[in-house]
Backbone as CSV, one residue per row, in Angstrom:
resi,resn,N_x,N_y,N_z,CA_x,CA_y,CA_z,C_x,C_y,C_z
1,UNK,78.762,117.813,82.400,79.305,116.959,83.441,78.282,116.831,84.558
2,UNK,78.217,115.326,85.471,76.999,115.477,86.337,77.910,115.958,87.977
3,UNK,76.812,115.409,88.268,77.455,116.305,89.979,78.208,115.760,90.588
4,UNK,79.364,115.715,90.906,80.458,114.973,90.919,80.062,114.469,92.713
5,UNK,78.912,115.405,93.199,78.612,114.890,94.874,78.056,113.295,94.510
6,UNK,77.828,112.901,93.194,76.940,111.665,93.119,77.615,110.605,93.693
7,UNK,79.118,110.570,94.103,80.151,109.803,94.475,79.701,109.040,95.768
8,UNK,79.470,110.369,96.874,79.596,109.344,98.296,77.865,108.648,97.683
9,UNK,77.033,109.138,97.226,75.747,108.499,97.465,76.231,107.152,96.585
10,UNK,76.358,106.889,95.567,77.090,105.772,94.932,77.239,104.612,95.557
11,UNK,78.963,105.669,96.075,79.872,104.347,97.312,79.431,104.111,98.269
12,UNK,78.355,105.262,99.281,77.321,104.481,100.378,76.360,103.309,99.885
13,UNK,75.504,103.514,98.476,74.814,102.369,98.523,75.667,101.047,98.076
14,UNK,76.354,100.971,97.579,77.574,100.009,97.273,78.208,99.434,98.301
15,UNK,78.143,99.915,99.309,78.863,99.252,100.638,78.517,98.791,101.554
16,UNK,78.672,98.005,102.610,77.965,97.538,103.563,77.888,98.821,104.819
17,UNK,78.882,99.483,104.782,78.711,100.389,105.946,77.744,101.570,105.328
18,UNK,77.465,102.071,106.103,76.450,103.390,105.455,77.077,104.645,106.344
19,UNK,78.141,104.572,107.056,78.828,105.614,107.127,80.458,105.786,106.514
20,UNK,80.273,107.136,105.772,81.371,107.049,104.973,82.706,106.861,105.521
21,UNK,83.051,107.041,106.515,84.856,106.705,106.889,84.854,105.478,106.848
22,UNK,84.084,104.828,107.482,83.780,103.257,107.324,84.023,102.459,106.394
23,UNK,83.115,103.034,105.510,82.634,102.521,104.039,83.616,102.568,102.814
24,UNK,84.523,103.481,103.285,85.596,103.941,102.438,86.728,102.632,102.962
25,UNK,86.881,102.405,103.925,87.535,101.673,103.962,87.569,100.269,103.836
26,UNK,86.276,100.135,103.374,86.097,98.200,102.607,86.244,98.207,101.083
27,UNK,87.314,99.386,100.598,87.072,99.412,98.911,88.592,98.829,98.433
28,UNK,88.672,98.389,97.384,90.520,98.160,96.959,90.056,98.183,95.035
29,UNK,91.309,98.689,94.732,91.176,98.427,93.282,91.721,97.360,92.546
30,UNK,90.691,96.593,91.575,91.316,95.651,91.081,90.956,95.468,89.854
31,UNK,91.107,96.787,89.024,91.706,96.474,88.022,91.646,98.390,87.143
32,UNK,92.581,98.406,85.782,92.259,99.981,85.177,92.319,99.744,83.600
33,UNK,91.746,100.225,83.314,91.442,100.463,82.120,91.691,101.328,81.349
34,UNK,92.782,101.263,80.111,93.612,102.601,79.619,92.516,103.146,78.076
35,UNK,91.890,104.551,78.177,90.945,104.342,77.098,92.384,105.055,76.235
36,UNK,93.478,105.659,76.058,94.534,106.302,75.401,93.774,107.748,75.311
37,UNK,92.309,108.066,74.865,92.028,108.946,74.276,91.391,109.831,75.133
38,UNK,91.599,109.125,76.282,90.494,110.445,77.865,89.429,110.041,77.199
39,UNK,88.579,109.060,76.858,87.252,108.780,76.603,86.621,108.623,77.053
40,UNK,86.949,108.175,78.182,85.786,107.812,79.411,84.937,108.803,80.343
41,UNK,84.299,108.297,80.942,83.276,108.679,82.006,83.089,108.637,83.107
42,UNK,83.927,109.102,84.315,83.729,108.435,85.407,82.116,107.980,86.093
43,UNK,81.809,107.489,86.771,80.124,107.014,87.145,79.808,108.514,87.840
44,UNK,80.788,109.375,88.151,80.449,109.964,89.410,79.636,111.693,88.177
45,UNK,80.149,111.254,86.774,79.830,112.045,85.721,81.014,113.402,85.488
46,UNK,82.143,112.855,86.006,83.312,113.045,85.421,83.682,112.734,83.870
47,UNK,84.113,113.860,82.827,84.523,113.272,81.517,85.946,113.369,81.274
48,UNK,86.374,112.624,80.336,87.668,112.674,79.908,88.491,112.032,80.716
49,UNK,88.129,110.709,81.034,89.131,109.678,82.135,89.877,109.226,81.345
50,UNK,91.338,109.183,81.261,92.322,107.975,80.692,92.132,106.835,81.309
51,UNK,92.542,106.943,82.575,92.709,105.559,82.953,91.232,104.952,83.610
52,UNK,90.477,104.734,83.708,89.434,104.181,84.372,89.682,102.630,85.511
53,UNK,89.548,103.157,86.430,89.659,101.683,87.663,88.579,101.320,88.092
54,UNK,88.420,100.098,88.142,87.582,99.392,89.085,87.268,99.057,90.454
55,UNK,86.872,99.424,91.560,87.181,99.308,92.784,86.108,97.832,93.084
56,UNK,86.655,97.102,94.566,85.631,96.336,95.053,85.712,96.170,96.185
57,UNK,84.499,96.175,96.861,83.755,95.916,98.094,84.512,94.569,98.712
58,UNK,85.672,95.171,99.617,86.010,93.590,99.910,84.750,92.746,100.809
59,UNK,84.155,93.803,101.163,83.015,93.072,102.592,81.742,91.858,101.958
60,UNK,81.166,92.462,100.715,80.284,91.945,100.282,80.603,92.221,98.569
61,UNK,81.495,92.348,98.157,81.702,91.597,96.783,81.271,92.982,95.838
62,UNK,80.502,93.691,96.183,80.535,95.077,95.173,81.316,95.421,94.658
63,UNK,80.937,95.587,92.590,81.831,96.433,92.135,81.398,97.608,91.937
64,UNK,82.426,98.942,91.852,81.886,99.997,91.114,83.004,100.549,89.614
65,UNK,82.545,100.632,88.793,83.305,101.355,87.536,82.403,102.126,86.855
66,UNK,83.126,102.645,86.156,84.145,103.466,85.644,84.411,104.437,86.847
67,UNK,85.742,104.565,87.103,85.728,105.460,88.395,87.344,105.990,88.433
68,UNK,87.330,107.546,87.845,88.715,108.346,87.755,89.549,107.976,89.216
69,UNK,90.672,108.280,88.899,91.495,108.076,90.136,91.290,109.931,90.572
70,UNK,91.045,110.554,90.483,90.627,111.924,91.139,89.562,112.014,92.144
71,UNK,88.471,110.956,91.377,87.439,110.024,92.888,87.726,109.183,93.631
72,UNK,88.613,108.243,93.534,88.955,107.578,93.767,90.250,108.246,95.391
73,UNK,90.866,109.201,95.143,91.261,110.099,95.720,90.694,110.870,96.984
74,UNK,89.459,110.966,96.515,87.979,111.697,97.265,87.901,110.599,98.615
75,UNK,88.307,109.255,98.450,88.024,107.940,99.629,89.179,108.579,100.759
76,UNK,89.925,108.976,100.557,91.046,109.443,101.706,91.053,108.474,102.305
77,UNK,91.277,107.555,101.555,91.452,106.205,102.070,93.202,106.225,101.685
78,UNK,94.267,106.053,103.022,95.430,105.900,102.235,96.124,104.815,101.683
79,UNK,95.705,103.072,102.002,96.001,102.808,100.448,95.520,102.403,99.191
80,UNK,94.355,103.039,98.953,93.826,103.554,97.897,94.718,104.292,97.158
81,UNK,94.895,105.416,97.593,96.039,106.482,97.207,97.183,105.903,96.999
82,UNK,97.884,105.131,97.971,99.156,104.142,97.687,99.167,103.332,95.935
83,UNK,98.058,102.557,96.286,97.465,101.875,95.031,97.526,102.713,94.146
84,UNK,96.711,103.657,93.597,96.866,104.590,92.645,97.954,104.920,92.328
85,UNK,98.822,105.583,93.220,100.285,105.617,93.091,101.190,104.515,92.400
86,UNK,101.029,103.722,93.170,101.356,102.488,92.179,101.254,102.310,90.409
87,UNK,99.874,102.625,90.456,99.563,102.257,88.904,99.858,102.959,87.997
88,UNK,100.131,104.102,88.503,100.610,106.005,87.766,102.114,104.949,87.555
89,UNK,102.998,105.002,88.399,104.205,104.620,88.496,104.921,103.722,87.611
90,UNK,103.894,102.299,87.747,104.197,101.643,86.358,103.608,102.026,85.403
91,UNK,102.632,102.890,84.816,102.049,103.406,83.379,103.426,104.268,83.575
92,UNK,103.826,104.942,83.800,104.994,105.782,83.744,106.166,105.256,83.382
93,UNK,106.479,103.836,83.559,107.528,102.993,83.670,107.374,102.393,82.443
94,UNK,105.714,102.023,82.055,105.417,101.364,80.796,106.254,102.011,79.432
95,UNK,105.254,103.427,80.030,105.440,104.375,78.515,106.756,104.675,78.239
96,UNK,107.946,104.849,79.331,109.165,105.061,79.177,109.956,103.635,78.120
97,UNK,109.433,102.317,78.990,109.586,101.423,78.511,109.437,101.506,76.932
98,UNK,108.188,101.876,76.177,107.762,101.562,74.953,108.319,102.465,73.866
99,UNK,108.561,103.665,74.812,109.247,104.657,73.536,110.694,104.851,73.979
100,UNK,111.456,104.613,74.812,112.946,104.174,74.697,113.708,105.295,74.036
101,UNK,113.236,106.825,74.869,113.785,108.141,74.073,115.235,107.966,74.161
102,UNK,115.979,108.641,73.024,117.871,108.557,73.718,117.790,109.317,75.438
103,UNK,118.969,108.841,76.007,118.983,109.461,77.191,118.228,109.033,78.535
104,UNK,117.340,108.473,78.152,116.480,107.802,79.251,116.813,106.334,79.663
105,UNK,117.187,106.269,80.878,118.188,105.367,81.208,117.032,103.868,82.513
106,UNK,116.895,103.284,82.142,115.417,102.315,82.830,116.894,101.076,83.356
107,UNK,117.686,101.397,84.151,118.386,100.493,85.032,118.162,100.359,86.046
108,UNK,116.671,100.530,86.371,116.517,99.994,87.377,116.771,100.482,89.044
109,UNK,117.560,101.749,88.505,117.973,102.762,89.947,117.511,104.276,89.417
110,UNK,117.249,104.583,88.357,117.170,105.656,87.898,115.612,106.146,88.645
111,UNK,116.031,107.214,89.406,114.857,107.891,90.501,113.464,108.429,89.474
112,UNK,113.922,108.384,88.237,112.605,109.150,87.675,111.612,108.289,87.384
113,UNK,112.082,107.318,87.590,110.818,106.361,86.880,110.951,105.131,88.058
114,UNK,111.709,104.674,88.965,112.087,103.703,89.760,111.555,104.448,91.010
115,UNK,111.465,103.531,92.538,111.368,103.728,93.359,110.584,102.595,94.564
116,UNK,111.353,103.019,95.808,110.871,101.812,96.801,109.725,101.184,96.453
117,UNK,108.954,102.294,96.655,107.181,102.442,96.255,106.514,101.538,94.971
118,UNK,107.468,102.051,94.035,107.206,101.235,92.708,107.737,99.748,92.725
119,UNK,108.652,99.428,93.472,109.268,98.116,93.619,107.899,97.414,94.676
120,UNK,107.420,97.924,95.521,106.559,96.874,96.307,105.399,96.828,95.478
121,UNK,105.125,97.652,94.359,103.746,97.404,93.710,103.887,96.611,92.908
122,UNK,104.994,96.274,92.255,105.493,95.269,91.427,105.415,93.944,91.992
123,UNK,105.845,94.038,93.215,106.310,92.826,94.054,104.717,92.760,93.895
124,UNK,103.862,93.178,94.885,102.481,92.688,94.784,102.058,91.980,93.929
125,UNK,101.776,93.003,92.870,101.305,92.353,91.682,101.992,91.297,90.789
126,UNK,102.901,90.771,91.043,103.854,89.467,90.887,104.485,90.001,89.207
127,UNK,105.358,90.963,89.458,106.513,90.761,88.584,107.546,90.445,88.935
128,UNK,107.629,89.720,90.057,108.712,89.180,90.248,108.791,87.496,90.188
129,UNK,108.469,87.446,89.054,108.790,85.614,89.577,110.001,84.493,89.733
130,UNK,108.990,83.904,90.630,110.304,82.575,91.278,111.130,81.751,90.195
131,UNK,111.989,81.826,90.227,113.194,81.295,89.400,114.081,80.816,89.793
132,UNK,115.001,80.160,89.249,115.990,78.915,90.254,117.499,80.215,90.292
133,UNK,117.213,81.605,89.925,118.571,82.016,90.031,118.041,83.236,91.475
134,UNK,116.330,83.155,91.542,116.131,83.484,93.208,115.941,82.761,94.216
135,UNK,116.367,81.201,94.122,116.093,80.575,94.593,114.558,80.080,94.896
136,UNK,113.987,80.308,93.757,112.376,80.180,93.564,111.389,80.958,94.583
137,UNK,111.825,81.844,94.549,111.292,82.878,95.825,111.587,83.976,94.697
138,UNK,110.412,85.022,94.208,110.383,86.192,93.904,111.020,87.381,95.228
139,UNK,110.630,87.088,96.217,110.691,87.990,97.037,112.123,88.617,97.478
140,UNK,113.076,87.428,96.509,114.530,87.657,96.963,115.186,88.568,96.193
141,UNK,114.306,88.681,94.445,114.709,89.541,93.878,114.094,90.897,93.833
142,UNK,112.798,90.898,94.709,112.104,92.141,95.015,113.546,92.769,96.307
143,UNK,113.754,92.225,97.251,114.264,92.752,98.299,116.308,93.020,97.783
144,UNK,116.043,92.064,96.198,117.626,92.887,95.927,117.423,93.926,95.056
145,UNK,116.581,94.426,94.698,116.054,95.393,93.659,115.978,96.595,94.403
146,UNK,115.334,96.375,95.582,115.426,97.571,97.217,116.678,97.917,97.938
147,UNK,117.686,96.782,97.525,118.946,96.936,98.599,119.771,97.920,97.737
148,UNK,119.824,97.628,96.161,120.256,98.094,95.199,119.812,99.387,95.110
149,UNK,118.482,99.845,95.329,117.862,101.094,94.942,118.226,102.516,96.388
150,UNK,118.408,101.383,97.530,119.138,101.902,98.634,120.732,102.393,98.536
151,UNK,121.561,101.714,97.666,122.815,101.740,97.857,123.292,103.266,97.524
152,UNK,124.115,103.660,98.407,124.890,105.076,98.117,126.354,105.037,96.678
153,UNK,126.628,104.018,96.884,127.899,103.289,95.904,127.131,102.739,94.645
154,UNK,128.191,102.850,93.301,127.658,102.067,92.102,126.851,100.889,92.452
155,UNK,126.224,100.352,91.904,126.303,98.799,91.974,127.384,97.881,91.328
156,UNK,128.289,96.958,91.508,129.270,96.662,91.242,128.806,95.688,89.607
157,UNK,129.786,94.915,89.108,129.207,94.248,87.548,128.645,93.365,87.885
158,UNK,128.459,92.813,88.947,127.703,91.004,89.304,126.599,92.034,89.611
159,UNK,126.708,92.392,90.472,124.901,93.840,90.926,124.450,94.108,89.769
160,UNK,125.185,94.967,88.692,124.636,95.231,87.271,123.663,94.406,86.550
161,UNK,124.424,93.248,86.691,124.229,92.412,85.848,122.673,91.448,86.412
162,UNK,122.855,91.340,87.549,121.753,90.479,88.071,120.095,91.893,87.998
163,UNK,120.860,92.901,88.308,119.635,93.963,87.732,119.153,94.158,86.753
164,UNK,120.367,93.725,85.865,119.365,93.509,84.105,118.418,92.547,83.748
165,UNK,119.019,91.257,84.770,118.255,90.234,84.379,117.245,90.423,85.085
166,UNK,117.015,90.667,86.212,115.693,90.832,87.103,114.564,91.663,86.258
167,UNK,115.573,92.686,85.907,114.583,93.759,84.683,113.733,93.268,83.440
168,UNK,115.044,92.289,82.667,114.620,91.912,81.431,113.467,90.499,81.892
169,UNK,114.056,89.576,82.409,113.926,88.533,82.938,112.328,88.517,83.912
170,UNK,111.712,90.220,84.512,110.700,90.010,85.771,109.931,90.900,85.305
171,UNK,110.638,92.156,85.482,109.592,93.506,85.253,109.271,94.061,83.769
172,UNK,109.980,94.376,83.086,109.836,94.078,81.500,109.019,93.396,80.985
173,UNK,109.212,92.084,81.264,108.117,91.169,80.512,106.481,91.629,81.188
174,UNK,106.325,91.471,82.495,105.227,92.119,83.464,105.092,92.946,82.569
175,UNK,105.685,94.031,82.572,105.027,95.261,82.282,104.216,95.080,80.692
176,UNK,104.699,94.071,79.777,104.213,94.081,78.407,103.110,93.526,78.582
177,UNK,102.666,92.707,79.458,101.344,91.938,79.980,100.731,92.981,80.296
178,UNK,101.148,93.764,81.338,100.370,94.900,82.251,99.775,95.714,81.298
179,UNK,100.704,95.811,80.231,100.122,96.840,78.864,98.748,96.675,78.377
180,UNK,99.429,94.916,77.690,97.992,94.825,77.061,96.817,94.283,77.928
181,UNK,97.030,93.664,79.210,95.630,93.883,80.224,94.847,95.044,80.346
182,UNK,96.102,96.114,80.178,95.736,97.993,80.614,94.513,97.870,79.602
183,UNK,95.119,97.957,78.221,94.684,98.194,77.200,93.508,97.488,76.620
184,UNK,93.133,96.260,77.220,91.864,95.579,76.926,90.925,95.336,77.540
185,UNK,91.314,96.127,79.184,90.816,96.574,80.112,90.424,95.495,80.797
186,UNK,91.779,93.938,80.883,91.637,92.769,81.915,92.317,92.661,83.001
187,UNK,92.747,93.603,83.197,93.536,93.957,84.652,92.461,93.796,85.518
């Protein structure tokens, strides 16, 4: 493995700032790459990455990859970390999605795999799309997906029901895209 200090020298020459608090903060990720097998390499000479992300220089257009989210971490940049969070959240949501164990319940309120957090990364990244039953505004079914995930009471059968469809109908389908982008590494 190489010296994992190779990081800030890296992301300093990669950036327009040349001091690191700075510099850390002109980075965002846009995009990850699922190798399944920990195959990868991070640049920083990290081995055994699953997921590999791409970060970029919003200031001047720099990319850097292959780059573990454990370096990526190292930016103490917090939403970097948010971001990351994010992407853990839906790979988590994916895989639940794909293997559909008995008992594992994906309605959409269930805390193990759902959450505020996970609902605005969705929203971001547009699994929510405009449709004539949100009044062509995604954002209406992002913010009933939150009111729902808030509620102390069941959700009633019209609530149920509009959560399945938001599910089947927004995030579901997203997520089968999100898969194979993950997986061909066009995210």
């Amino acid at each position: 493995m190489g010296d994992s200090y190779q990081l800030p020298k890296v992301v300093l020459e990669a950036s327009s700032s040349k001091v690191w608090d700075t510099a850390i903060a002109e980075w965002h990720i846009v995009s990850c790459h699922d190798n399944g097998d920990a195959s990868g390499d991070c640049l920083c000479g990290h081995e055994g990455i699953r997921y590999e992300y791409t970060i970029r220089n919003s200031v001047n257009g720099n990319e850097l990859s292959p780059i573990g989210s454990t370096c990526i971490l190292k930016f103490a940049n917090d939403d970097l970390k948010k971001e990351i969070e994010g992407w853990k959240a839906a790979i988590k949501l994916l895989e639940a999605l794909e293997t559909r164990r008995p008992g594992v319940v994906l309605n959409g309120l269930n805390r193990d795999f759902f959450s505020r957090r996970l609902y605005t990364f969705l929203y971001e990244k547009g699994a929510f799309p405009a449709n004539r039953y949100n009044g062509y505004d995604g954002k209406n079914d992002y913010e009933f997906m939150v009111d729902m995930f808030n509620k102390r009471n069941p959700p009633t059968e019209k609530q149920r029901n509009k959560i399945y469809m938001v599910l089947n109908n927004g995030i579901f389908p997203w997520l089968t895209l999100f898969r194979d982008e993950l997986r061909e590494g066009r995210l």
